[in-house]
N, CA, C and O of each residue as an XYZ file, in Angstrom:
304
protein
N      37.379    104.521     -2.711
C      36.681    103.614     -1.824
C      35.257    104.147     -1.629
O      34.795    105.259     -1.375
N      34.629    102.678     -1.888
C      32.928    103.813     -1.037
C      32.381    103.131      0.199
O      32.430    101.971      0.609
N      31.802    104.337      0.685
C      31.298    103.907      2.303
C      30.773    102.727      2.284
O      30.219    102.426      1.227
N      30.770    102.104      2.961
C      30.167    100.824      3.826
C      28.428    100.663      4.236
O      27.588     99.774      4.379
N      28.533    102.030      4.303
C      27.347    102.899      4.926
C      26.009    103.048      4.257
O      24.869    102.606      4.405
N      26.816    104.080      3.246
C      25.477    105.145      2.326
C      26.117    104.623      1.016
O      25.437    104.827      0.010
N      27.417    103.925      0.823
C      27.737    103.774     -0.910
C      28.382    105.017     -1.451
O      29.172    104.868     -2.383
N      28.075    106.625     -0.839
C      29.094    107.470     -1.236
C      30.644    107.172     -1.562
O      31.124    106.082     -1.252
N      31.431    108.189     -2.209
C      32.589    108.470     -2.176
C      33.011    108.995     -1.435
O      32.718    110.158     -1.159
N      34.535    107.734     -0.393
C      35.191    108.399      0.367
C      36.338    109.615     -0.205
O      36.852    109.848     -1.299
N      36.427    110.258      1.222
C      37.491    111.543      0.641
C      38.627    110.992      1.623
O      38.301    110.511      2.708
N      39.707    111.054      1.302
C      41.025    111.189      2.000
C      41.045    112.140      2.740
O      40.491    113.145      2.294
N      41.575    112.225      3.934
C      41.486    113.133      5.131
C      42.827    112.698      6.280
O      43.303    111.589      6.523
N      43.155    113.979      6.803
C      44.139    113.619      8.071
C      43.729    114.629      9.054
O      43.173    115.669      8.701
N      44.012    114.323     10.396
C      43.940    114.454     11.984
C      43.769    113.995     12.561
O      44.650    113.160     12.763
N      42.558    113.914     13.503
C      41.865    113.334     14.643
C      40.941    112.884     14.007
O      40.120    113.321     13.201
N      41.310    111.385     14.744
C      39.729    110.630     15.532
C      40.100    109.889     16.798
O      41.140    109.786     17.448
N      38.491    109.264     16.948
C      38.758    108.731     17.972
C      38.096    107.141     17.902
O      37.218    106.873     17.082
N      38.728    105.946     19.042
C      38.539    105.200     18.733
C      38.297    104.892     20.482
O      38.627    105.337     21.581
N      37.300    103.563     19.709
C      36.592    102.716     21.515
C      36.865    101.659     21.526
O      36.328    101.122     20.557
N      37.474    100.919     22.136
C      38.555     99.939     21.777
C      38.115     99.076     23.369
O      38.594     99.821     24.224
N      37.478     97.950     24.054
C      37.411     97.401     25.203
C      36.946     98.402     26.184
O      37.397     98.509     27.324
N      36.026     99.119     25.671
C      35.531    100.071     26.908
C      36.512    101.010     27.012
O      36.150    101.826     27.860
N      37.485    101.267     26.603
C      37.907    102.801     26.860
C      38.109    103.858     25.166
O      37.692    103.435     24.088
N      38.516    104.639     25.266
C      38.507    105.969     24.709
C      40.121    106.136     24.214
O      41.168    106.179     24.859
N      39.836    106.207     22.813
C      41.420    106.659     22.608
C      41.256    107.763     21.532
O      40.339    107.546     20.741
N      42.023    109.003     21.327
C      41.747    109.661     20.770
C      43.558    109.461     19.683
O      44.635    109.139     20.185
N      43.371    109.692     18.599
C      44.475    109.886     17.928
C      44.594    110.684     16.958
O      43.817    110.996     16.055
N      45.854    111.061     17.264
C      46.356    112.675     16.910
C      47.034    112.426     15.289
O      47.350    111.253     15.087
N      47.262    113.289     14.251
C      47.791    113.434     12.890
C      47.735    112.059     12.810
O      48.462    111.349     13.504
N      46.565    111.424     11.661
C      46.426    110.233     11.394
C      45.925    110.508      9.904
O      45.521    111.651      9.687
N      45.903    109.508      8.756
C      45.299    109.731      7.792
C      44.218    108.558      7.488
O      44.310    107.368      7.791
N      43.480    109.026      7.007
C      41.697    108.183      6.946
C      40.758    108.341      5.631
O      41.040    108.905      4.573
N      40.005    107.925      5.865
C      39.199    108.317      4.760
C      37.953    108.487      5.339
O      37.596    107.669      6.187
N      36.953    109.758      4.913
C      35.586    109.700      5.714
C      34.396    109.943      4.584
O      34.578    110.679      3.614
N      33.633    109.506      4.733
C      32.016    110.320      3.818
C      31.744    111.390      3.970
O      31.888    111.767      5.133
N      31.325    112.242      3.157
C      31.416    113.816      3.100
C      29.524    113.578      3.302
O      28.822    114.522      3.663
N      29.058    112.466      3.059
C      27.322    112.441      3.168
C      27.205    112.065      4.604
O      26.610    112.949      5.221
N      27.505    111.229      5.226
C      27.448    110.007      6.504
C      28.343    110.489      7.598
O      28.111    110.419      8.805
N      29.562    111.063      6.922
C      30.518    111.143      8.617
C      31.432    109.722      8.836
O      32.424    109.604      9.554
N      30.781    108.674      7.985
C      31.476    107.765      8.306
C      33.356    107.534      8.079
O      33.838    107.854      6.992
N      34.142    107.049      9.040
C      35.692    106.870      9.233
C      35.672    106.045      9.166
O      34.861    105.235      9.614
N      37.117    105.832      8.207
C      37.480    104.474      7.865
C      39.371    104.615      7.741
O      40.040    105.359      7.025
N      39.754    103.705      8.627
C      41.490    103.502      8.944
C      41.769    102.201      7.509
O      41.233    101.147      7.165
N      42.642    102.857      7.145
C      43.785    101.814      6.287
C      43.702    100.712      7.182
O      43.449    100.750      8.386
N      43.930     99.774      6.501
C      44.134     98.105      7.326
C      45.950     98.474      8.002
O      46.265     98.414      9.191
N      46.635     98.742      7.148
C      47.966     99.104      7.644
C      48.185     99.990      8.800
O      49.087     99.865      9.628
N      47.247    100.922      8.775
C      47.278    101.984      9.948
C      46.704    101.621     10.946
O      47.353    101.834     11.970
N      45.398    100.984     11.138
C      44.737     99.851     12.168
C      45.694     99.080     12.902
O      45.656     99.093     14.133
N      46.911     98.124     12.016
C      47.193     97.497     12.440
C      48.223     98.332     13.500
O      48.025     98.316     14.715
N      48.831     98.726     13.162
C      50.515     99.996     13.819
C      49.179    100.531     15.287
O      49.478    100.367     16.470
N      47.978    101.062     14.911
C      47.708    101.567     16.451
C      47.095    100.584     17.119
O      46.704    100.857     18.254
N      46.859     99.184     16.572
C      46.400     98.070     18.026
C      47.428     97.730     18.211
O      47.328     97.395     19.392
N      48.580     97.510     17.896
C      50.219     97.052     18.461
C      50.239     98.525     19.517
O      50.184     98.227     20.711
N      50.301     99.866     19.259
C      50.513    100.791     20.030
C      49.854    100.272     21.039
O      50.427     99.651     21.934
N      48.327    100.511     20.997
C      47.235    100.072     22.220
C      47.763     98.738     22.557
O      48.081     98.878     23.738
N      47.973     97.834     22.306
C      48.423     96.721     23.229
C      49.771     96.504     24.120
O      49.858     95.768     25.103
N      50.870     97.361     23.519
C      52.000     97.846     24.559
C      52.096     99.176     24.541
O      53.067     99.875     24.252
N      51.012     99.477     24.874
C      51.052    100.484     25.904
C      51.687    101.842     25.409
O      51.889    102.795     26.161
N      51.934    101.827     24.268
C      52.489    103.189     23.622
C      51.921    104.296     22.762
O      51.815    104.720     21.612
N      51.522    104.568     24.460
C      50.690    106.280     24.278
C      50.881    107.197     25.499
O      51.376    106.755     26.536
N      50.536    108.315     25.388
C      50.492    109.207     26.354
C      49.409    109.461     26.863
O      48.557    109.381     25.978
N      48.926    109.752     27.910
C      47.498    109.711     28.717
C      47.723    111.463     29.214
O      48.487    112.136     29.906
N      46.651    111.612     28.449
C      46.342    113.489     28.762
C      44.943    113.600     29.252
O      44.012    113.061     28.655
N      44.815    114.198     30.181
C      43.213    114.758     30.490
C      42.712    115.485     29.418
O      43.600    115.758     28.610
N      41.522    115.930     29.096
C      40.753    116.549     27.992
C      39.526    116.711     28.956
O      39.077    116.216     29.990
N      39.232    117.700     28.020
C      37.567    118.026     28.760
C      36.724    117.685     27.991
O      37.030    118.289     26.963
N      35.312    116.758     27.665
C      34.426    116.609     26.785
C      33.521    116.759     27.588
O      33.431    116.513     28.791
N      32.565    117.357     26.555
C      31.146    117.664     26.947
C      30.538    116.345     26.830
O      30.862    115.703     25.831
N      29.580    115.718     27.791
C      28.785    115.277     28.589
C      27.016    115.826     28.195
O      26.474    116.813     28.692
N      26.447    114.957     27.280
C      24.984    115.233     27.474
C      24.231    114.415     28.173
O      24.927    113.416     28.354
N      22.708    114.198     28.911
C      22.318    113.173     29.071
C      21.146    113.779     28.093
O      20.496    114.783     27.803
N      21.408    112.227     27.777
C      19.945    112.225     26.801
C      18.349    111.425     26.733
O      17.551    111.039     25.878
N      18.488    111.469     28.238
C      17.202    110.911     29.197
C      16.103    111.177     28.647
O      15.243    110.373     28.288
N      16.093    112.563     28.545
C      15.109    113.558     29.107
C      14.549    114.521     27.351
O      14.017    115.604     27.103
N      15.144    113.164     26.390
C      14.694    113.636     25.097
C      13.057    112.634     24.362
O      12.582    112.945     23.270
């Protein structure tokens, strides 16, 4: 597959990402993806997309606190 982006070659990859879905934050754990090794850019299987908006729409996840760092970037 190539990026969307830059036209590179995606690489196959698994873990974390995260997704912004209606204003909130979802982070998801052992997932497999594909990203640009130039761009950074992530990209979900259509099949795997579909399985975590059914999750996100009933409600089947676990809600953990995390700590993220916070910049403001006002003052650049």
């Amino acid at each position: 597959m190539k990026c969307a982006a830059c036209k590179h070659d995606m690489v196959k990859k698994g873990g974390e990402i995260d997704l912004r879905i209606g204003g909130k934050l979802y982070l998801v754990r052992n997932v497999f993806y594909e990203e640009c090794p130039s761009c950074g850019e992530k990209v979900l299987l259509p099949e795997i997309s579909e399985i975590l908006f059914k999750k996100i729409k009933n409600k089947e996840f676990v809600e953990q606190m995390i700590n993220v760092p916070v910049l403001d970037g006002t003052y650049c």
